[in-house]
FIFITOR-251495 format. One record per residue (C-alpha): x, z, y; residue in three letters. Coordinates in pm, whole numbers, plus 50000, padded with zeros to 5 digits. Last residue first. Layout:
% residues N
XZYAla;...
***
This chain:
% residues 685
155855603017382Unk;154975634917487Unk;152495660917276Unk;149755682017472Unk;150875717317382Unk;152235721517743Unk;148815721017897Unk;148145722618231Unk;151705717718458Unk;153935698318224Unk;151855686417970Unk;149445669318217Unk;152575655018426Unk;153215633718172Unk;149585625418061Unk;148885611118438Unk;151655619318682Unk;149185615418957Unk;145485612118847Unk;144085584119011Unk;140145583619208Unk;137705562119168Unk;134375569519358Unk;130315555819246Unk;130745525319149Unk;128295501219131Unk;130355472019212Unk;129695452319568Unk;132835434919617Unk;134295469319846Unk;134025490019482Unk;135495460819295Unk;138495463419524Unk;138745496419440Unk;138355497819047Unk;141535472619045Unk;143285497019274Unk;142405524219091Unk;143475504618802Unk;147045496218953Unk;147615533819036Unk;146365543818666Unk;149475516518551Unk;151965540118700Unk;150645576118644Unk;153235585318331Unk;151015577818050Unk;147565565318190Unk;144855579918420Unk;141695568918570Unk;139655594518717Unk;135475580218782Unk;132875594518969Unk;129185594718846Unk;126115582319047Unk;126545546219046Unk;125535538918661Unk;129815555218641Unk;129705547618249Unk;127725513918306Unk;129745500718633Unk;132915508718379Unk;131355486918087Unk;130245455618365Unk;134185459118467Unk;135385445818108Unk;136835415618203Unk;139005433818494Unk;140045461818286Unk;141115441717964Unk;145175440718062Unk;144395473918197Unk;143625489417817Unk;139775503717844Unk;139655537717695Unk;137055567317763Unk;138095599017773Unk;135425627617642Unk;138485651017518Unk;142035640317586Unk;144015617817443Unk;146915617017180Unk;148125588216956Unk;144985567416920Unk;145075557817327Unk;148985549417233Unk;147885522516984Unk;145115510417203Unk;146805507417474Unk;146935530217838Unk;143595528418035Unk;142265560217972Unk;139285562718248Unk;137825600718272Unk;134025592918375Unk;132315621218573Unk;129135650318519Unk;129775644018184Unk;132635670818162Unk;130155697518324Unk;132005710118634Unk;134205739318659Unk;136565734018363Unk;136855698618454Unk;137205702818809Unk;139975728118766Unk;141685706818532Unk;141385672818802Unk;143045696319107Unk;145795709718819Unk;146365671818737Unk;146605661619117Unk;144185639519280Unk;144995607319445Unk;142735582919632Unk;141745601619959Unk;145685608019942Unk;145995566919963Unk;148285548219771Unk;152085540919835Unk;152725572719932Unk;154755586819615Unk;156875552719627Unk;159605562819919Unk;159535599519792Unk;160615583619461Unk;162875557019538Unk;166015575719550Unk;165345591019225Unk;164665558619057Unk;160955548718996Unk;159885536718649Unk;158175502818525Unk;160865480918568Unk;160055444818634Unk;156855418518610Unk;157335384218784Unk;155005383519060Unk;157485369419290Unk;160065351319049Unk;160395321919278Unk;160995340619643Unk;163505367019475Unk;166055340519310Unk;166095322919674Unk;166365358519837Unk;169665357819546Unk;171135328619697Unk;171315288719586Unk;168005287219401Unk;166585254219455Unk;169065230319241Unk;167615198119173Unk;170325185918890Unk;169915215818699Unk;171715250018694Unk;169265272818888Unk;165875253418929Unk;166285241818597Unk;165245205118589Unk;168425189718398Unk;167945214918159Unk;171605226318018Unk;172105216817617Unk;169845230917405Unk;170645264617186Unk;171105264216853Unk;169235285416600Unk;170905315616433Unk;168765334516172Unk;169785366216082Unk;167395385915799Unk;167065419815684Unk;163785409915574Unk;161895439315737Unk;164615441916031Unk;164405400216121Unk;167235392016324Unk;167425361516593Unk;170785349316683Unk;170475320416992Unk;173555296717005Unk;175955274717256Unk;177135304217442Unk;177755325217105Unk;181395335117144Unk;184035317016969Unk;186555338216833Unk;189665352617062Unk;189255349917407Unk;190215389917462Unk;187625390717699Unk;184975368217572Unk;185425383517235Unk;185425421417333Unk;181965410917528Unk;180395395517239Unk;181765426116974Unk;179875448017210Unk;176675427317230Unk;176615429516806Unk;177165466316844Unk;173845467117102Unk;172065445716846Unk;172445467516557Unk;171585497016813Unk;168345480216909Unk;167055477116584Unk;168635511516394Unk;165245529716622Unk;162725510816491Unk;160685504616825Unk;157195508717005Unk;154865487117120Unk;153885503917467Unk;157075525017516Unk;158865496017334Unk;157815475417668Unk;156415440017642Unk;158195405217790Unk;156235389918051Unk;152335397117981Unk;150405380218334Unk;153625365018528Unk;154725350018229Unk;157835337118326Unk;158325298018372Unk;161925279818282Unk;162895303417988Unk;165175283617824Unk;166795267218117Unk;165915294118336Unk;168215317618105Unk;171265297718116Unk;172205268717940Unk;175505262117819Unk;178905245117999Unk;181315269917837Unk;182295279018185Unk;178565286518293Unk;178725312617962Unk;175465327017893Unk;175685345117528Unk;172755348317275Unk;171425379317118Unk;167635385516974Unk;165915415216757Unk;162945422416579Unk;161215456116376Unk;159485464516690Unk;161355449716991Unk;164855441817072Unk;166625420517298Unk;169995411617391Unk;171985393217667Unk;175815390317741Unk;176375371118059Unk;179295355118139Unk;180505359718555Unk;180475329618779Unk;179155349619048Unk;176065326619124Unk;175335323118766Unk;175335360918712Unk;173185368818997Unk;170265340118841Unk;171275359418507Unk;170785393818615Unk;167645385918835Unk;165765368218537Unk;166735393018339Unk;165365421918544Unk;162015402018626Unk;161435398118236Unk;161515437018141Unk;163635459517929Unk;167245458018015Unk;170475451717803Unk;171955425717981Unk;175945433017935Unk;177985415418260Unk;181365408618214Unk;184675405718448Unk;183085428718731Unk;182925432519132Unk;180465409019152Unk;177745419718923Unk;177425446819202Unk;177425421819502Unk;175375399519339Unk;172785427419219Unk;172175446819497Unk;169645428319721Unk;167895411019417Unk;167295443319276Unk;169235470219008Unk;167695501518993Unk;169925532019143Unk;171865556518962Unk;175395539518912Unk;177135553518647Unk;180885546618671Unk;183435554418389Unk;187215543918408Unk;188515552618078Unk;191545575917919Unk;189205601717837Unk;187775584917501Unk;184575595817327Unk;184025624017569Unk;184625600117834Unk;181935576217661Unk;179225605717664Unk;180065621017979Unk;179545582918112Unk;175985577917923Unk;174665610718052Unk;175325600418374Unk;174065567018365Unk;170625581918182Unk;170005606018432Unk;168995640818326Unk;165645648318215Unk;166565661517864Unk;170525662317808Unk;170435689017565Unk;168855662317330Unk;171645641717355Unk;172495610017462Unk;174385581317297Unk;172065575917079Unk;168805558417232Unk;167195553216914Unk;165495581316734Unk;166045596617153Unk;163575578117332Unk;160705608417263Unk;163375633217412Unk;163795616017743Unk;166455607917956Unk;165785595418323Unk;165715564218443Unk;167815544518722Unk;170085528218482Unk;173255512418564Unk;176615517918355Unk;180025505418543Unk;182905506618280Unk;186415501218332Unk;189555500318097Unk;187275485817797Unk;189355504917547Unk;187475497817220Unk;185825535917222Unk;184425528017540Unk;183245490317450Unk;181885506117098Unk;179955535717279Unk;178375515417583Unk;177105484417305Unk;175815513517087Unk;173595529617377Unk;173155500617580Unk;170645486017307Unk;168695516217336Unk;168605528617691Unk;171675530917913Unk;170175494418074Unk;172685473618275Unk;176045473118104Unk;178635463918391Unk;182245456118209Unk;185615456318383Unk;189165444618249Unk;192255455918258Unk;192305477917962Unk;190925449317742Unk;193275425917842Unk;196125450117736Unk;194725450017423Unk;194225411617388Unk;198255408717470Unk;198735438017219Unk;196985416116918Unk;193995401816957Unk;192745404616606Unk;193045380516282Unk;195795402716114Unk;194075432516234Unk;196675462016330Unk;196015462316684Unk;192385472016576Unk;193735496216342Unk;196185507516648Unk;193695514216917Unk;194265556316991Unk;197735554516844Unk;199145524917079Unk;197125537517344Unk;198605572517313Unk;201935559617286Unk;201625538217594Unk;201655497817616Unk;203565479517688Unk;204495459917404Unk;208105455717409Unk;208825487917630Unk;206295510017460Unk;208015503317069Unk;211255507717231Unk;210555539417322Unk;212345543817712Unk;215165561517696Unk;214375597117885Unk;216085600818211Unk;218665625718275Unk;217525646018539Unk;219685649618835Unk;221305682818915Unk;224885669518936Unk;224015639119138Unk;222135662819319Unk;224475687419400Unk;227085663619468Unk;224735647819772Unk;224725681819887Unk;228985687019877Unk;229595656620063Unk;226775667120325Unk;228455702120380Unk;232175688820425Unk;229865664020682Unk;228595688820852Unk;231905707920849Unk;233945676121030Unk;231025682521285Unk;231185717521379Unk;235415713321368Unk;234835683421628Unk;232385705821837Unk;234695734021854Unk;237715718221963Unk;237885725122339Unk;237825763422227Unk;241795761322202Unk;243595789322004Unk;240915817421902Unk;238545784721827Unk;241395768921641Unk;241815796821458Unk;238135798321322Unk;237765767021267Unk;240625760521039Unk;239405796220862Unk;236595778920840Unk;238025744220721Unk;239905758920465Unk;236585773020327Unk;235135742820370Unk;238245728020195Unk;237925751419904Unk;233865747419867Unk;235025709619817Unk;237655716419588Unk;235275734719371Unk;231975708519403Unk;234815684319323Unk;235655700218992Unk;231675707718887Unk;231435669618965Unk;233865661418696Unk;232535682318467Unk;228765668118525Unk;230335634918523Unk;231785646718156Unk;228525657118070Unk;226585630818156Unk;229135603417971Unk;228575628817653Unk;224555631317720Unk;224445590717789Unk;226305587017441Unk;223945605917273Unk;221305586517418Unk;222795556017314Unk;222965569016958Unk;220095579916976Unk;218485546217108Unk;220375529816811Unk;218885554316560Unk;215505548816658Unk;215875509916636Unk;217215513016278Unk;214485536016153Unk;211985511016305Unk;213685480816143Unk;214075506515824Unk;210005511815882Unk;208945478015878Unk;211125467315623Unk;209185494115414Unk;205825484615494Unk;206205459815192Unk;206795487814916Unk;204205511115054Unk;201405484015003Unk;203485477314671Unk;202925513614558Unk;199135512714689Unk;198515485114482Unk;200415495514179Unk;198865534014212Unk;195835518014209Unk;196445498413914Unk;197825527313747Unk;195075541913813Unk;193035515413684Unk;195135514313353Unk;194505550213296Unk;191075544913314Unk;190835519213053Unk;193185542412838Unk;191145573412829Unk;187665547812786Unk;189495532112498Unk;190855565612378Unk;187695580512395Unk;185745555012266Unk;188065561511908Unk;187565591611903Unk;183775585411897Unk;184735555711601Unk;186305580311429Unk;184535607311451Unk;181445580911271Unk;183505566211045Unk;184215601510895Unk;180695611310904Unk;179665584010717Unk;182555587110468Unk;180525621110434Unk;177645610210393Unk;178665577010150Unk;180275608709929Unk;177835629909953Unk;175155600109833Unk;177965588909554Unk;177885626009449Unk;174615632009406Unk;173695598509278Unk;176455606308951Unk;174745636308983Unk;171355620408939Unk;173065597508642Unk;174515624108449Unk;171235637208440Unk;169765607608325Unk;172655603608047Unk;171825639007930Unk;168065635207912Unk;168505604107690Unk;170915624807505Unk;168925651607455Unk;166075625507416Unk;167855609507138Unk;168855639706959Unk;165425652906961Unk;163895619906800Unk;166595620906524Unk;166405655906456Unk;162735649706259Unk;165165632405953Unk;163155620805625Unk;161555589205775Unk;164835581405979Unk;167475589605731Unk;170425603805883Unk;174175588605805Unk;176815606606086Unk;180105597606119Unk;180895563805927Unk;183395543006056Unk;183685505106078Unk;186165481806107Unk;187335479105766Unk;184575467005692Unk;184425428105795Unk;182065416605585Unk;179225436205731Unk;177655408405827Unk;178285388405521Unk;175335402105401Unk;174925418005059Unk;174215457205330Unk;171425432705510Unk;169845426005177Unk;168855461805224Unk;168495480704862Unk;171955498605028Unk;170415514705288Unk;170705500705618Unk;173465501705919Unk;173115517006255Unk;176295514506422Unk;176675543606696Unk;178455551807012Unk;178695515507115Unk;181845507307365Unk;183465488107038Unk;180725459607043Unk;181695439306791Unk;182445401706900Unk;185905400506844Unk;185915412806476Unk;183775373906403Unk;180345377406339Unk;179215355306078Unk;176185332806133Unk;172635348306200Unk;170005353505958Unk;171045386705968Unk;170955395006279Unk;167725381506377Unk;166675405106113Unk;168325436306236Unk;166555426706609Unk;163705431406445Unk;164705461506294Unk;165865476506621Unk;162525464906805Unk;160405491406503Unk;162465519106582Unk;161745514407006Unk;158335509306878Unk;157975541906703Unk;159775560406948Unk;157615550307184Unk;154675558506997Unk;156215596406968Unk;157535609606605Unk;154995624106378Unk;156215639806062Unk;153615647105792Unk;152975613205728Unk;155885604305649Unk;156115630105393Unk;153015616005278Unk;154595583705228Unk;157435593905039Unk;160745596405168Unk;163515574005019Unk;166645591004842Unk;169345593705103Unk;172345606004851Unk;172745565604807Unk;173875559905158Unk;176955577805088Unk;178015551104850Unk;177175521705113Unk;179245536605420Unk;181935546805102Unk;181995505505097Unk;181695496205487Unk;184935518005537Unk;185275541205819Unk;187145539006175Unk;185305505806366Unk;183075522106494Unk;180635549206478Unk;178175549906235Unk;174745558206223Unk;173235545905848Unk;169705537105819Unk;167235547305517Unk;163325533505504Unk;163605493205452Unk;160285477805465Unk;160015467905822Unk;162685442105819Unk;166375441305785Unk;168155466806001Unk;170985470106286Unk;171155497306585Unk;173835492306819Unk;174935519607066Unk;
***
């Protein structure tokens, strides 16, 4: 809408619409608008802003008209109104208006004399601004709902891609295994070829079988008719002349004969073609489907290392836990013989890592239990145990008799006897360790040229030696990793595929699941074994230099009645004996001596002991002189009754030196033997 006036002064103003009216009948209307007085202007009172809206439009009337000539391109034909003034206005002799035939008078109002012009603007003010909000409205609905639109359509549009992502890796999978198929499939039509060649010569066997069969049938007949012949021959001839007996006995024999050996060509079994598949490689069917993935290995041994493996012999000292796993995988490889030798017994509190036995299997040998284990695993092995603890008499002629020897004992004197045996039989050694979250492997090969275990280990400890998990305890997944790791060592050296680790040492680290491998030095020049001064040439020679060297802590079956009298009776008092004197007696009437480890001393114990670890007995004999003050007598005991026999010794010999001691006496069995005949709540370990 345009508004147009001249100044202040001028009172009438014409709304017109454009451009439909003339400018001239515009003027002579504006006439009938006589001028308003000023008290009638008084009398109405539009708003201020109304006022100075009014007021800007005549302003903007005088600008107007001191401006040039409008040409008919620059009106404003999107206006709703043209206000125009009253014909006094020197606006209305202005050539502004020139042009007016393009104008169109609707509606002429007088501002002063009209109130309706106020209401009419905010009608329409109030119009427009609610055509606005629903204009808002429905631009806001409509950006929703586009919104929502863009929205299914991009979630449909996820689906698809994650729909056809997936469908492209099954049909990748399907491609892989498809071609997989696709290239086993000469395999099979040279297999489906062979097949049908042995049937066909087996069908021809059957016909050429049946036909001799047919044939023989037909003799069989004739020859029952000449024996029959012959009979009656025989039979006449012994009416006629009885001279000729014999001859007609014997030409029957051998009617008879004829006719046996018939029989059996006839009754023969027609042997089975052998399988081609056996022939080549053989090897049975069973063994062929009991060990085909590892027959299948592109960078395996292949048939040839099979066979090797079912030929061969392996001794595995130690059923424990590194022998568990290394026993398992060599059976369940097809190691054709295994010897297992362990003189201990199996027990419950070794079983987290010891896994080839079972808990039903409580106090039973561990050899045993090891070789119903493998044969369960796979019946078509040799399986040994061998009961007895290995020594320097027994361990040449053992080791001996086998292609490989697996070291998986526990204690320094039984690896120094192992590989000093070992050496002297020529046979590789396999030899692992493990002990609290650590573990160690390494291979002793004299062919390979390597060091043995003098060379490394030249001078045991004959104080400490290598430690017991019993005393420092084990993870249990430790000693099996390194049992498997043995296993795939001894498969190696038998098959000769690989290269084994004579010339390295492989230490692994549990809490930083860490393997370090460090090389080995060459052979010691100075080992007493291997070197250039060579001392040990038999196993008594092995035996004289590791005297003192400390070995297996247990007693073997056979050993036990031989071992239970190896200290004094005046010495030894049973755990029922010590019970009843501790219920009878006051308990600090006497000193009970614990003389196990710390660690184990904080496990379980029993009430008023006193501990003092043997490794600290003899520095600490001032403390036991103290307890016992000469007057009080003092019961050593320990887990299983072994190290309590070396203290009583200890606390002996003191005794006789002049020690204020009143009496030592062991307690047989010691904690063991506790929970089995007083208390069966006290826990094992």
């Amino acid at each position: 809408m345009t508004l147009t006036n001249s100044d202040a002064s001028i009172d009438h103003v014409v709304v017109v619409s454009t451009p439909s009216i003339e400018v001239d009948e515009l003027l002579e209307n504006l006439n009938d608008y006589p001028p308003i007085s000023s008290s009638n202007s008084e009398e109405i009172r539009p708003s201020r802003i109304v006022r100075q809206w009014f007021t800007d439009i005549k302003r903007r009337a005088s600008e107007i008209i001191t401006a040039p000539p409008l040409s008919s391109s620059n009106n404003n034909v999107d206006d709703d109104f043209l206000l125009v003034p009253s014909s006094g206005s020197e606006l209305m002799n202005s050539d502004v208006l020139a042009d007016s035939d393009q104008l169109d008078v609707s509606m002429m109002v007088n501002i002063n004399s009209d109130p309706l012009v106020e209401i009419m603007l905010e009608n329409r003010i109030v119009k427009l601004e609610t055509d606005l909000q629903a204009c808002e409205m429905e631009y806001e609905k409509t950006i929703e709902k586009l919104g929502r639109e863009i929205k299914a359509k991009s979630i449909s549009y996820d689906n698809q891609r994650r729909t056809y992502e997936q469908r492209t890796k099954d049909h990748g999978v399907e491609r892989t295994m498809l071609q997989r198929d696709v290239n086993r499939i000469p395999e099979f039509e040279a297999r489906i070829l062979c097949l049908q060649r042995d049937n066909s010569r087996m069908n021809k066997e059957l016909k050429d079988n049946a036909t001799s069969r047919e044939k023989d049938k037909l003799r069989i007949q004739e020859l029952e008719a000449q024996i029959l012949a012959f009979e009656r021959q025989k039979k006449e001839e012994a009416e006629t002349n009885p001279s000729q007996i014999g001859l007609s006995q014997k030409d029957n024999n051998n009617l008879q004969n004829e006719k046996t050996n018939s029989s059996q060509d006839i009754c023969c079994v027609i042997k089975k073609p052998k399988d081609p598949l056996i022939s080549s490689s053989k090897l049975s069917s069973d063994q062929i489907e009991r060990y085909s993935r590892q027959l299948l290995l592109q960078d395996g041994f292949g048939v040839e290392g099979q066979r090797k493996l079912l030929s061969s012999s392996v001794l595995v000292v130690g059923a424990g836990g590194i022998g568990s796993t290394a026993l398992l995988y060599l059976a369940a490889s097809g190691v054709g013989k295994i010897s297992v030798m362990d003189f201990d017994n199996v027990d419950r509190s070794n079983l987290h890592r010891q896994v080839i036995h079972q808990d039903t299997k409580t106090g039973r040998n561990k050899a045993v239990s090891a070789c119903e284990a493998m044969k369960a695993l796979n019946p078509t092995i040799e399986c040994t145990p061998i009961e007895d603890v290995i020594t320097f008499e027994n361990a040449q002629q053992i080791i001996s008799r086998h292609d490989c020897v697996v070291d998986a004992s526990d204690n320094p004197r039984t690896r120094y006897l192992i590989n000093d045996a070992c050496v002297l039989s020529g046979k590789p050694l396999v030899s692992g360790s493990a002990m609290g979250t650590e573990g160690q492997l390494t291979v002793y090969d004299q062919k390979s040229g390597g060091p043995c275990y003098r060379c490394l280990y030249p001078k045991p400890n004959t104080k400490e030696g290598c430690k017991t998990c019993s005393d420092n305890g084990v993870l249990g997944p430790v000693p099996g990793l390194i049992g498997i790791l043995q296993a795939i060592e001894v498969l190696k050296i038998i098959t000769g595929i690989g290269s084994i680790m004579s010339d390295r040492l492989l230490m692994y680290d549990a809490l930083r699941c860490s393997f370090t491998s460090i090389k080995k030095p060459k052979r010691s020049k100075k080992c007493i074994l291997t070197g250039d001064t060579t001392i040990i040439k038999s196993m008594d020679d092995s035996k004289t230099v590791t005297t003192g060297v400390r070995g297996p802590t247990g007693i073997s079956t056979k050993d036990k009645k031989r071992n239970s009298s190896r200290m004094a009776k005046e010495l030894e008092i049973s755990c029922t004996e010590y019970n009843k004197l501790r219920n009878d007696n006051d308990n600090h009437s006497h000193v009970l001596l614990d003389v196990r480890v710390d660690r184990q001393f904080e496990m379980c114990n029993l009430n008023n002991a006193v501990n003092i670890p043997l490794a600290n007995l003899k520095n600490q004999l001032h403390r036991v002189e103290q307890l016992s003050g000469g007057i009080k007598p003092v019961y050593c005991i320990c887990r299983r009754g072994i190290f309590s026999v070396t203290a009583t010794k200890i606390l002996s010999k003191a005794m006789a030196e002049g020690k204020t001691i009143h009496s030592v006496k062991n307690i047989k069995g010691g904690l063991e033997a506790w929970s089995r005949e007083v208390d069966t709540f006290f826990p094992k370990y």
